[in-house]
C-alpha positions as CSV (number, residue, x, y, z in Angstrom):
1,X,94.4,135.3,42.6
2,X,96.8,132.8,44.7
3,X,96.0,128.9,44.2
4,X,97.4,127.7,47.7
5,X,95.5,125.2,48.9
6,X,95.8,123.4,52.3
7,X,96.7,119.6,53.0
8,X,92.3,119.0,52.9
9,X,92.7,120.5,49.5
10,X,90.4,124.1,50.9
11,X,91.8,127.2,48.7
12,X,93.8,129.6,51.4
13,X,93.0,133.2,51.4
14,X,94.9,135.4,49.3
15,X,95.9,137.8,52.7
16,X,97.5,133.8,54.6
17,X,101.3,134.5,54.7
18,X,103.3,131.3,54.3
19,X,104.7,130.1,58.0
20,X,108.7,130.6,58.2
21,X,109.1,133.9,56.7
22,X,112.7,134.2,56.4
23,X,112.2,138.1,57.9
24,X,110.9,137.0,61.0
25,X,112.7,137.1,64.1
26,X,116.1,138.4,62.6
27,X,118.2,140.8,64.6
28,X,117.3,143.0,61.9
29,X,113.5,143.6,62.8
30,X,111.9,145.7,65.0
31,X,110.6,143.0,67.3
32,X,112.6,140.5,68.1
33,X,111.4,136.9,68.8
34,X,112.2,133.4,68.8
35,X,109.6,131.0,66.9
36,X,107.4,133.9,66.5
37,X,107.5,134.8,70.1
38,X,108.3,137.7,71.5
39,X,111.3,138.1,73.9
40,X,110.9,137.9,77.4
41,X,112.6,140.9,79.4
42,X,115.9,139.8,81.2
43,X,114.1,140.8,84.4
44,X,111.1,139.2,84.4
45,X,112.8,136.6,83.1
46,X,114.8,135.6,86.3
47,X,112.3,136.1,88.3
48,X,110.4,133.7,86.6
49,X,113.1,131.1,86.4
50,X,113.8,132.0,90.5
51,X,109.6,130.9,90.9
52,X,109.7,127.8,89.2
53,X,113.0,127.1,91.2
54,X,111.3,127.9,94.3
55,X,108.8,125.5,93.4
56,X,110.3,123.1,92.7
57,X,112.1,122.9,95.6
58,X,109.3,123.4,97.7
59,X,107.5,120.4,95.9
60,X,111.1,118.1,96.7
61,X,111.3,119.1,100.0
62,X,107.0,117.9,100.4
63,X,107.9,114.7,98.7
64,X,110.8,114.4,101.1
65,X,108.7,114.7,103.8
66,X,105.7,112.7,102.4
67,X,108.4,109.8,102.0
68,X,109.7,109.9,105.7
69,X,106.6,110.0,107.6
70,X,105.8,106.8,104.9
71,X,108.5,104.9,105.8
72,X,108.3,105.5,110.0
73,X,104.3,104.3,109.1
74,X,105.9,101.1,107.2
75,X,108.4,100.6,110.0
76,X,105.8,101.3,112.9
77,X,103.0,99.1,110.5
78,X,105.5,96.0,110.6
79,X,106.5,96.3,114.3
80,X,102.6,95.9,115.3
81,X,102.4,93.2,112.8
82,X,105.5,91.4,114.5
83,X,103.3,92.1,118.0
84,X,100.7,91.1,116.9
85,X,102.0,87.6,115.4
86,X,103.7,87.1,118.7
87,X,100.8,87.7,120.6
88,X,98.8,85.4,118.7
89,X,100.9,82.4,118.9
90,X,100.9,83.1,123.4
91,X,97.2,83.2,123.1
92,X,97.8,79.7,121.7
93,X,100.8,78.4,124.0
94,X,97.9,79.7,127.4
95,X,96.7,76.2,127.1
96,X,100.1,74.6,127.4
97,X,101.0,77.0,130.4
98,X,98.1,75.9,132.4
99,X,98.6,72.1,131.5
100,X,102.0,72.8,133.0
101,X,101.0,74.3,136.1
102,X,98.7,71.7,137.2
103,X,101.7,69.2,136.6
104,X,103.9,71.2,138.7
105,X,101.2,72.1,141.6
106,X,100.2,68.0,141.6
107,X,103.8,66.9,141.3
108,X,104.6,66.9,144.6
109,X,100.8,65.0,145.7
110,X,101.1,62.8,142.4
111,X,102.9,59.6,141.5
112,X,105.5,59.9,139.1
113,X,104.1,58.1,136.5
114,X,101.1,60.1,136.3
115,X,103.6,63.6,136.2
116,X,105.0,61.6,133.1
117,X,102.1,61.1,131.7
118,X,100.9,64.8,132.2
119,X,104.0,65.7,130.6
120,X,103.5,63.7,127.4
121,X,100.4,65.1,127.1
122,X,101.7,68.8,127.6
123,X,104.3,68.2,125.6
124,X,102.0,66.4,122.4
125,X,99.9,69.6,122.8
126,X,102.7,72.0,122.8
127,X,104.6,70.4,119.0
128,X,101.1,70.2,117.8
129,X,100.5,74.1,118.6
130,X,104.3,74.7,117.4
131,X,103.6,72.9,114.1
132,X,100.5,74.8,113.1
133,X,102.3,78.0,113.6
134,X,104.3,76.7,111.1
135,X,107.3,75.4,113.3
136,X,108.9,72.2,111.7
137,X,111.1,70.0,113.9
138,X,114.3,68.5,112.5
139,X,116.1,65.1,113.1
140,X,117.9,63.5,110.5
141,X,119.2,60.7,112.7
142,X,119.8,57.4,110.5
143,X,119.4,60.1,107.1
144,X,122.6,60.4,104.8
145,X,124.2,63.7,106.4
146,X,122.8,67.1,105.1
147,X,125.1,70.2,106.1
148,X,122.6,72.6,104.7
149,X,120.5,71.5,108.0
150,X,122.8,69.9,110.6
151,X,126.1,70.5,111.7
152,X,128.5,67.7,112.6
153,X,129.7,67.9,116.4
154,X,131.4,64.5,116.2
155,X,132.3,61.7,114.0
156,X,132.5,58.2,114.6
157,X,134.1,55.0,112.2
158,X,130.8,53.2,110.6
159,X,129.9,49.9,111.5
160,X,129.3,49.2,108.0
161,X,130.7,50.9,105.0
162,X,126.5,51.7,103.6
163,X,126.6,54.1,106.5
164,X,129.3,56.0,105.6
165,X,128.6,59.5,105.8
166,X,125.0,58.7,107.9
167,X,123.9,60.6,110.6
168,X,124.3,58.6,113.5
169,X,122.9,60.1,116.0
170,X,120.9,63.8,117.1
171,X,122.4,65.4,120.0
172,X,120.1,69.0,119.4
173,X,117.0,68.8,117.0
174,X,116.9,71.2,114.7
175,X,113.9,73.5,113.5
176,X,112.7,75.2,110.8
177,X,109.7,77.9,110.9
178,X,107.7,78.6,107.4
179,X,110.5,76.4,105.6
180,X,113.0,78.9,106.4
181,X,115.9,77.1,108.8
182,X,116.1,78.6,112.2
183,X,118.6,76.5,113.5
184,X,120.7,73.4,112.3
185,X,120.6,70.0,114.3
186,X,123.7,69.2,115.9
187,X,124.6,65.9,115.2
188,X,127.0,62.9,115.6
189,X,127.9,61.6,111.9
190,X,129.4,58.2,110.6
191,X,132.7,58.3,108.6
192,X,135.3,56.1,107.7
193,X,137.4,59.4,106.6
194,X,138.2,60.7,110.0
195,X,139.0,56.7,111.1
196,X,141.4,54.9,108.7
């Protein structure tokens, strides 16, 4: 009687070869196989391996295809976003428009103070539009001189050596839109460098 037992300690039965006979699989039996698996035909097994190729390819060439028509809908998705952005900020500038074309159709019946006024108005009601969309207006005028948003288009000696390097005056406000800088004020710019 044998007295294997298994890892649980359960006696095997007596007919249980041990796994890894050293016989099996050797070029010297009758049936060849790796691991205890029989040999696959040469044949069959190219035509097996040419399937799973096939496949394979066919699944690349889906995801391919799947991924292109993804990123035309991403591309087409962002263009009607863009539109539709645009469109919205118009629906709010419609106002402003027909502000303006009262001013233009009274200017010629109106006194020019009140075309002034009308302007003002117009033009309070435009920045205030502007700036909710997120549109910020810059002027550094009398501000020591930032180049990250203003560019120097002239310099001029300072009147007094505390506004050296002092923006002395805005010849083009510059704007930024969502805190992102859209474009730099052009400014004139104390310095004593360029004066000596």
């Amino acid at each position: 009687m044998d007295d294997r037992q298994d890892l649980e300690g359960t006696p095997l039965p007596e007919d249980t070869a041990p796994t890894g006979d050293a016989g099996a699989g050797t070029a010297g039996s009758a049936d060849p196989a790796v691991g205890g698996l029989p040999l696959e035909p040469a044949p069959e097994a190219i035509r097996r391996l040419e399937d799973e190729v096939a496949a394979a390819r066919d699944r690349h060439l889906r995801l391919a295809a799947e991924y292109d028509n993804y990123r035309k809908r991403a591309a087409r998705e962002r263009e009607e976003l863009t539109h539709r952005s645009q469109a919205a900020l118009a629906v709010r500038l419609l106002d402003v428009l027909d502000d303006l074309d009262r001013v233009v159709a009274g200017a010629t019946t109106g006194s020019g103070d009140v075309v002034q006024q009308a302007l003002v108005m117009i033009d309070r009601k435009l920045r205030k539009e502007l700036e909710a969309a997120g549109l910020e207006r810059i002027d550094p005028a009398g501000q020591p001189f930032d180049p990250a948003i203003a560019e120097a288009v002239s310099v001029i000696a300072p009147p007094a050596a505390a506004q050296d390097h002092t923006v002395a005056a805005t010849f083009q406000a510059g704007y930024r839109f969502k805190g992102g800088l859209i474009r730099p004020a052009r400014v004139q710019v104390y310095s004593a460098e360029g004066h000596a």
